[in-house]
C-alpha positions as CSV (number, residue, x, y, z in Angstrom):
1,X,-14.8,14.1,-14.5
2,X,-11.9,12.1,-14.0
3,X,-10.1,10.0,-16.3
4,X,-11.0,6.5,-16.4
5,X,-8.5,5.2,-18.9
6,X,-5.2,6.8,-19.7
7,X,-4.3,6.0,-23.2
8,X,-1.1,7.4,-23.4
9,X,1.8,4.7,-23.4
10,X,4.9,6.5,-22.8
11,X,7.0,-8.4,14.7
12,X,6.6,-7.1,17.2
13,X,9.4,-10.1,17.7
14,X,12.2,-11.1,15.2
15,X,11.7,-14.6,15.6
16,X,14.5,-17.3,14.1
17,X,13.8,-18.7,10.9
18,X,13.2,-22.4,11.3
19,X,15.2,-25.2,11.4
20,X,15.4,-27.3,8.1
21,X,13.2,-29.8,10.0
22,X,10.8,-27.1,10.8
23,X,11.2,-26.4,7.5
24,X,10.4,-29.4,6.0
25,X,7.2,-30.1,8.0
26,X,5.9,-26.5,7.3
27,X,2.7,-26.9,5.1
28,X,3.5,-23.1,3.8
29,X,7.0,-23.8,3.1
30,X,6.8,-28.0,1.7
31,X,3.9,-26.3,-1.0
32,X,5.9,-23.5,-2.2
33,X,9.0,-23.6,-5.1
34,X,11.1,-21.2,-5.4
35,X,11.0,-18.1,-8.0
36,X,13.7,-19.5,-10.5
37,X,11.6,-22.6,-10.8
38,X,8.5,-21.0,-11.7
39,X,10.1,-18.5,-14.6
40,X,12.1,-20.6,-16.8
41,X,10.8,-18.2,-19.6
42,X,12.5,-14.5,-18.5
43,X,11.0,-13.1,-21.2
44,X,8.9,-10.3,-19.5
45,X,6.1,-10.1,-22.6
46,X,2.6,-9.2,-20.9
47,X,4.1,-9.4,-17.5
48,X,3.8,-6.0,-15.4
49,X,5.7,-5.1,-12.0
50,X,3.8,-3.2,-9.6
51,X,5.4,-1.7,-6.7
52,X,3.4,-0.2,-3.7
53,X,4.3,1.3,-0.4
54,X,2.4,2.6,2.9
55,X,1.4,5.9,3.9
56,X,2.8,9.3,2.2
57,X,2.8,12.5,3.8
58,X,5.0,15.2,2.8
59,X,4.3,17.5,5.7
60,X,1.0,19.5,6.4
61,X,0.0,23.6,6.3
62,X,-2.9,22.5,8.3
63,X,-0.9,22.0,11.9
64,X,0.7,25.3,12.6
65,X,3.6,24.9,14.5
66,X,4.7,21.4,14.1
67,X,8.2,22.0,12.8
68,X,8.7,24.8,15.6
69,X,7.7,21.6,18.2
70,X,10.0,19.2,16.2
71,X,12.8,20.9,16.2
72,X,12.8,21.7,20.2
73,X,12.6,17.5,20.3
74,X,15.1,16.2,17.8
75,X,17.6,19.3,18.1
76,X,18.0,20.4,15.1
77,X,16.2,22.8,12.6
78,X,13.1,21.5,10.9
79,X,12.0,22.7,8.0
80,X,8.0,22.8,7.2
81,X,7.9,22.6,3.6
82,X,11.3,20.9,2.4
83,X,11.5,20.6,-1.9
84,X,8.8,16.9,-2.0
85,X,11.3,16.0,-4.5
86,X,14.2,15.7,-2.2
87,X,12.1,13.7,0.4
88,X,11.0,10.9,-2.2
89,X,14.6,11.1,-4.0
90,X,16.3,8.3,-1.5
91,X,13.1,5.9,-2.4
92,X,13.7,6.3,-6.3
93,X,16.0,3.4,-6.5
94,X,13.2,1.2,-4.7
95,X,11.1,1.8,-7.9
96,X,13.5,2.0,-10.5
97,X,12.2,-1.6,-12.4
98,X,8.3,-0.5,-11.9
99,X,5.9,-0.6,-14.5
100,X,3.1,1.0,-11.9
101,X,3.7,2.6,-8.5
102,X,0.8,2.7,-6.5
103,X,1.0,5.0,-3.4
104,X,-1.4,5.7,-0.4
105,X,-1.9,9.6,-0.4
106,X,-2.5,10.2,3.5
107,X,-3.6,13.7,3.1
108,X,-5.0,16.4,1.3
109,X,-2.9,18.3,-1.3
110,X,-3.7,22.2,-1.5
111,X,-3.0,25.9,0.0
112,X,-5.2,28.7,0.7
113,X,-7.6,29.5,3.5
114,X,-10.3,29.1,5.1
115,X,-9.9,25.6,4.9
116,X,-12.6,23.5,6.5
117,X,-11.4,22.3,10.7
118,X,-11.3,19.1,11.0
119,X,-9.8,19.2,15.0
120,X,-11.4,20.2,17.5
121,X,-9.5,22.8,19.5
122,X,-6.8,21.5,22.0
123,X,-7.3,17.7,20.8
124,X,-5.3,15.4,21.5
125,X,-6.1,12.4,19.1
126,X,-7.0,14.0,16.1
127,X,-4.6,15.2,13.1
128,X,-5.5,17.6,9.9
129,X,-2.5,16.9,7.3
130,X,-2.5,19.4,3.1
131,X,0.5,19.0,1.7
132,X,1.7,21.8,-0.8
133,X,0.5,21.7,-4.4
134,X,4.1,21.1,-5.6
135,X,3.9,16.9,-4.0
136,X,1.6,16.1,-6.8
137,X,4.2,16.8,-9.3
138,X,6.5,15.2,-7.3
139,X,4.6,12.0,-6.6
140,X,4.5,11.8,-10.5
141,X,7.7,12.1,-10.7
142,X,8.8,9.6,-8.4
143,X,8.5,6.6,-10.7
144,X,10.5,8.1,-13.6
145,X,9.0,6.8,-17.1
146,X,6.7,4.2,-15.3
147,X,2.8,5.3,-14.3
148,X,2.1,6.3,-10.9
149,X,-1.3,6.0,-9.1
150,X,-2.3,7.1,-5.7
151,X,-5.3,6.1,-3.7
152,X,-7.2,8.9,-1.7
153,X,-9.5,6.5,-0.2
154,X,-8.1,6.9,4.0
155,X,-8.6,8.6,7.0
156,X,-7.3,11.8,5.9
157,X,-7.1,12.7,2.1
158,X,-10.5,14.4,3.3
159,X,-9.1,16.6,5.9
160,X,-9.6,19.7,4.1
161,X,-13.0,18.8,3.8
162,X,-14.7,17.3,0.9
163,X,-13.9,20.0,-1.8
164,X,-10.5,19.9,-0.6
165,X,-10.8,16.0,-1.4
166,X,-12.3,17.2,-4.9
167,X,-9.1,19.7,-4.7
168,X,-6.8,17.0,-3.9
169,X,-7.6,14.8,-6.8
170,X,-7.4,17.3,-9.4
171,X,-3.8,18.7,-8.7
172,X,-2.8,14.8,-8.7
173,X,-4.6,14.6,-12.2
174,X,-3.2,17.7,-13.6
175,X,0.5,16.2,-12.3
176,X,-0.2,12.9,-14.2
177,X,-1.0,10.4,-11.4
178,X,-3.8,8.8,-11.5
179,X,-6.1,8.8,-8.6
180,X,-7.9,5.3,-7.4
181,X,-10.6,5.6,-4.5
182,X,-13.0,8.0,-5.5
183,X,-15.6,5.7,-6.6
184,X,-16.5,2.1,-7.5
185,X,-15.3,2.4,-10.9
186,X,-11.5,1.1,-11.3
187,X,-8.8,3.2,-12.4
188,X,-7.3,1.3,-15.4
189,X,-3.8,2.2,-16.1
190,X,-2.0,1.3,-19.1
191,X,2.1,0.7,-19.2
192,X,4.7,1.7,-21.6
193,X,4.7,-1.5,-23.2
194,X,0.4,-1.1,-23.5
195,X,-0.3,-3.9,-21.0
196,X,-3.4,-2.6,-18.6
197,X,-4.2,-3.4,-14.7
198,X,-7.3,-2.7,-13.0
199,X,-6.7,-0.7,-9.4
200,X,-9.4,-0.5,-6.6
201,X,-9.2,1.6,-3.5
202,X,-11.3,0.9,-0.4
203,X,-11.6,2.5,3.0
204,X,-13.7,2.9,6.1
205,X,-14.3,6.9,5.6
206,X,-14.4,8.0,2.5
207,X,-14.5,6.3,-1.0
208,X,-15.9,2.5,-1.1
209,X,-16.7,1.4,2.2
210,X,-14.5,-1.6,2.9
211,X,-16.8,-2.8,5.9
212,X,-19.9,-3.6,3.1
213,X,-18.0,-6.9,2.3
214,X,-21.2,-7.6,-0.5
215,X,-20.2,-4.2,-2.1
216,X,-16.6,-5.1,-2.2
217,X,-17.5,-8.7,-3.6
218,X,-19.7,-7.1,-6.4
219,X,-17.3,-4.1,-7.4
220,X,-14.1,-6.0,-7.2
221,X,-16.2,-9.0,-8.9
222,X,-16.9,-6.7,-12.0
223,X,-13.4,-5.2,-12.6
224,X,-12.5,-9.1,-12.5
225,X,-15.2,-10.0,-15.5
226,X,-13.4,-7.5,-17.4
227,X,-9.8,-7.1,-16.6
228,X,-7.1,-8.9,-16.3
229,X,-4.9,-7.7,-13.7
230,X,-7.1,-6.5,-10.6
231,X,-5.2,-4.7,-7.9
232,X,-7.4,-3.8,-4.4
233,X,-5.7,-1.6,-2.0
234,X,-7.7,-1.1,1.7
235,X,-6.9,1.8,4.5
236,X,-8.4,0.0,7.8
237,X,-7.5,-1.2,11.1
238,X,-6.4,-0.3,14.4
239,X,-3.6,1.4,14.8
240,X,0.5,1.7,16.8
241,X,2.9,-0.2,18.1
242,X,0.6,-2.6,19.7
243,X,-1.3,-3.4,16.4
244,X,0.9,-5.4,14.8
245,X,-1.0,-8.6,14.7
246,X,-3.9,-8.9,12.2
247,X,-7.1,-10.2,13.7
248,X,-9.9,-12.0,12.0
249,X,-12.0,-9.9,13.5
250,X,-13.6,-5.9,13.4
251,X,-11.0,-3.6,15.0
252,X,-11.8,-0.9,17.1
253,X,-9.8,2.3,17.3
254,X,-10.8,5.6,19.7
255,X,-14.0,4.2,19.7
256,X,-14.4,4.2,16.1
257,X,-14.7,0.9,13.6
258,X,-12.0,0.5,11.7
259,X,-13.4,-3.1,10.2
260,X,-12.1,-6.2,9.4
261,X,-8.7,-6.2,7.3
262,X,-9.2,-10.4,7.2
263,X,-12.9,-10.6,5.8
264,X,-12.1,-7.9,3.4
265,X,-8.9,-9.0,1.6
266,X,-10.5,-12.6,1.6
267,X,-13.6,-11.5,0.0
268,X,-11.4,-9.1,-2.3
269,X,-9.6,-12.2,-3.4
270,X,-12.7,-14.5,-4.0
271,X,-13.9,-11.7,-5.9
272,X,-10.7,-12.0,-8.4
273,X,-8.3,-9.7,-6.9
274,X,-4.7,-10.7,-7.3
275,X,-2.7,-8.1,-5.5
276,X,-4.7,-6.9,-2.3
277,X,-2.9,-4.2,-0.4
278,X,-3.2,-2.8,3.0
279,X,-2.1,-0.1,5.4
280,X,-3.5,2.3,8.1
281,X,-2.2,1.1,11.2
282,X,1.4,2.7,10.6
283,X,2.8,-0.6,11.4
284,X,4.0,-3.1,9.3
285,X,1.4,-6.4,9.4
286,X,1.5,-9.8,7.8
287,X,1.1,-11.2,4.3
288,X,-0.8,-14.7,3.6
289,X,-1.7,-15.8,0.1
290,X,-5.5,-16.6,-0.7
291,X,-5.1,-19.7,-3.5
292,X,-2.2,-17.2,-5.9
293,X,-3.7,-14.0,-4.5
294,X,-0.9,-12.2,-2.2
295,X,-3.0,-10.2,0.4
296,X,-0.3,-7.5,2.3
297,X,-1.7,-6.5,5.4
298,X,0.1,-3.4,6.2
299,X,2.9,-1.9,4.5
300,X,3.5,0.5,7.4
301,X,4.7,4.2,7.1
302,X,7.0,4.8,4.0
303,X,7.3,8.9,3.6
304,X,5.7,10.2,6.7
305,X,7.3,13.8,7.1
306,X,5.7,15.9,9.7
307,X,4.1,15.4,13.0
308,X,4.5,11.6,13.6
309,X,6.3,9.6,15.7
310,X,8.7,7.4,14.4
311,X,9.4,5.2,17.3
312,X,10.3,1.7,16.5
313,X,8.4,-0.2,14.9
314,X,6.6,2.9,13.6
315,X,9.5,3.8,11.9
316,X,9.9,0.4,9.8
317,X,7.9,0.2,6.2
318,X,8.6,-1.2,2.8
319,X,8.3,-1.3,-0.7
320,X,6.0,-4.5,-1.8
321,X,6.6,-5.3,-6.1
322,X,4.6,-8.0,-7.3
323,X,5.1,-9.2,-10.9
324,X,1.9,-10.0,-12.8
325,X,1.3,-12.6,-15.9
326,X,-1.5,-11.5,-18.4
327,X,-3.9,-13.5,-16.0
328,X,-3.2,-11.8,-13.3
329,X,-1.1,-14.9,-11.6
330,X,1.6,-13.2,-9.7
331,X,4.4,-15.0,-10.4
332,X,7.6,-12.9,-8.4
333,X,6.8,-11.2,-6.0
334,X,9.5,-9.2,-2.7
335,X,9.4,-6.9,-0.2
336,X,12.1,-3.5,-0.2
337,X,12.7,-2.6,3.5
338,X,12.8,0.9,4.5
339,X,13.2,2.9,7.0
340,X,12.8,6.6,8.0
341,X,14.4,8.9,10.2
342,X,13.2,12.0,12.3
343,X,11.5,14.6,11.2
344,X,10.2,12.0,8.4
345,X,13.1,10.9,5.9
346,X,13.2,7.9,4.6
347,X,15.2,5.4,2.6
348,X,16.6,1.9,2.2
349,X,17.3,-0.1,5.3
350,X,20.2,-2.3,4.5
351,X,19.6,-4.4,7.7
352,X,15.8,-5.5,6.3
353,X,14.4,-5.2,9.6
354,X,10.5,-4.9,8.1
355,X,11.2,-8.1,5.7
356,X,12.3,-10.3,9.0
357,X,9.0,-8.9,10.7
358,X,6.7,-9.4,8.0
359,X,7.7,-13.1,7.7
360,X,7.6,-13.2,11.5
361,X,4.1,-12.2,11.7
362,X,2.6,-13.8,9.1
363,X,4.0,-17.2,10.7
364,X,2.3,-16.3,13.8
365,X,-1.0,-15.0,12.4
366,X,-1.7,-17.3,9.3
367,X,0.0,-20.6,9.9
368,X,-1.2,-22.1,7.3
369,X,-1.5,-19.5,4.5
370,X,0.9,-17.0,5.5
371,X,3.6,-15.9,3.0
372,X,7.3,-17.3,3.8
373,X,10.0,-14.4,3.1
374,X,13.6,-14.9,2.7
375,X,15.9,-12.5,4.1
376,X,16.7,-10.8,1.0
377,X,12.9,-10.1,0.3
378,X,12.0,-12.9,-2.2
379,X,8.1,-13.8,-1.2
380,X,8.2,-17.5,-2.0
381,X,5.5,-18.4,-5.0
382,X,3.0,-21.1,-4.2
383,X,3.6,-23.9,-5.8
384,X,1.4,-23.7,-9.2
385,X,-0.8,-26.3,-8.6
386,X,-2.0,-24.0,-5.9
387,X,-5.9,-23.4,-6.5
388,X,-6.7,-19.7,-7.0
389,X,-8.9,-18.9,-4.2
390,X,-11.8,-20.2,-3.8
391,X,-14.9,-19.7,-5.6
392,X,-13.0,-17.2,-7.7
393,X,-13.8,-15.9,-10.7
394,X,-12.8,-16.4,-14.3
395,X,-12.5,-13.5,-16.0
396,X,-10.5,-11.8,-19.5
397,X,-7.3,-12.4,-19.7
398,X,-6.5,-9.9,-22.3
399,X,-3.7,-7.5,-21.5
């Protein structure tokens, strides 16, 4: 059985920003006040940071001969299994102020044989990623002192099959993250300072099926009636370079359905979600806020060692930390651009090129709702008359 509650409390384009008359007549931007004026009171009582990234994937034993392949193409030797610590050290800084980190865990974690194929032989649009046993521990240790929690509901934290999945979970449990997207139930996670928040993991393959929009309504719903901070992360969507904009629509990719990343973060959000999080297409997507929900679209690729390409944009991701009052009101809120470089390192990208994009795309995509992002990563609060979205729920607000 899993743990439910751990009680130990240790754009495509860069466009130019606007003018200050476009500015001014921007219904995102003339509704919105800036951080500074929203938290006169810095005292940080009941109020939790939780920082979350895209996809992780600390290499694979499951691909033989990828690092052989990738070190003919970049030039250079390639290890297959470099210490997971090393990989995630650059990215520690990112999380240094975190109370939670919440990570997506793109593959399974495990050794051994047989393990179940997933590829058919001689595919070319298929991929089979196990990590070694030693990234749980260092997942854990990523955050330092703050809790960590990573979502195995995607496309392939399966691909060892489903006791691999089973496998996967408990060598992140034994390491002391906890693990969102098995089931409906939440994983409630309790900080240092004994403040809890309520995470939810969604996909279209394995865990809670994101495309059952009723089901998300009704689980999300009941972790709102009895938790304070609710935090919904989703793997769906098409994927690559030329998936970049985010559709209100069901997205299609190799045939398969991938859903609809609008119609589920917007029913997340009526349901009481206040964080919602997204990623699968590798790319990073827009942000829009639903009432004082922040929904992120697509954090893009953050740790992706191994077999991937990481042409531009592919290459771009970030680190997303939203602050959250007892209610669950996010009230600060940025975006940490990274960036990674061949065979799959990655770290802080001084230049911010995933912050300019995100703001970029969400202007083009959500007009009216999308999130406005200053080049330094602030996400500008709504102004807090702003409704909560509507038809959303009242619910504890107990820490």
């Amino acid at each position: 059985m899993r743990p439910v509650l751990r009680t130990l409390a240790p754009v495509l384009l860069a466009l130019a920003l606007p003018s200050a008359r476009a500015a001014a007549q921007d219904p995102v931007v003339r509704d919105t006040l800036p951080v500074d004026s929203l938290i006169a009171d810095t005292a940080r009582e009941g109020r939790v940071r939780v920082c979350t990234g895209g996809d992780v994937t600390l290499g694979t034993n499951l691909i033989p001969g990828w690092a052989a392949t990738a070190s003919t193409r970049y030039g250079m030797r390639v290890d297959p299994f470099p210490d997971p610590d090393s990989l995630l050290a650059p990215l520690r800084p990112l999380v240094a102020d975190a109370d939670v980190v919440l990570l997506n865990v793109e593959g399974a974690i495990g050794e051994g044989v047989p393990a179940r194929r997933k590829c058919a032989p001689n595919s070319t649009a298929c991929y089979a990623f196990r990590q070694q046993v030693e990234v749980a521990g260092a997942l854990r240790r990523v955050a330092g002192g703050a809790e960590v929690v990573g979502n195995v509901a995607n496309n392939h934290a399966a691909d060892a099959g489903r006791p691999g999945w089973r496998e996967t979970m408990r060598h992140l449990e034994e390491a002391g993250v906890h693990v969102t997207g098995a089931d409906s139930v939440p994983t409630v996670v309790v900080t240092a300072e004994g403040d809890t928040v309520a995470f939810l993991g969604f996909s279209v393959w394995i865990g809670p099926d994101a495309r059952d929009l009723a089901a998300v309504r009704r689980i999300v719903g009941r972790a709102a009636e009895r938790y304070g901070r609710v935090v919904v992360t989703m793997h769906m969507g098409a994927e690559g370079r030329a998936a970049q904009r985010t559709p209100d629509s069901t997205e299609t990719f190799y045939g398969e359905n991938r859903g609809n990343m609008v119609a589920f973060a917007r029913a997340a959000a009526t349901a009481g979600a206040d964080l919602v999080v997204g990623h699968g297409p590798h790319v990073m997507r827009a942000a829009e806020w639903q009432g004082r929900t922040l929904i992120l679209y697509s954090l893009g690729n953050l740790l992706t060692y191994g077999p991937f390409s990481l042409a531009e944009p592919l290459n771009r991701g970030a680190i997303a930390c939203a602050v959250m009052d007892p209610e669950g009101t996010v009230v600060e809120a940025s975006l940490r651009a990274t960036r990674q470089v061949p065979p799959g390192r990655a770290g802080a990208d001084p230049t911010g090129k995933s912050v300019a994009l995100t703001d970029s795309l969400s202007r083009l995509d959500f007009p009216e709702t999308g999130a406005r992002i200053d080049p330094d990563g602030t996400i500008r609060i709504p102004d807090p008359r702003a409704a909560r979205a509507p038809g959303k729920r009242r619910r504890s607000t107990g820490n």
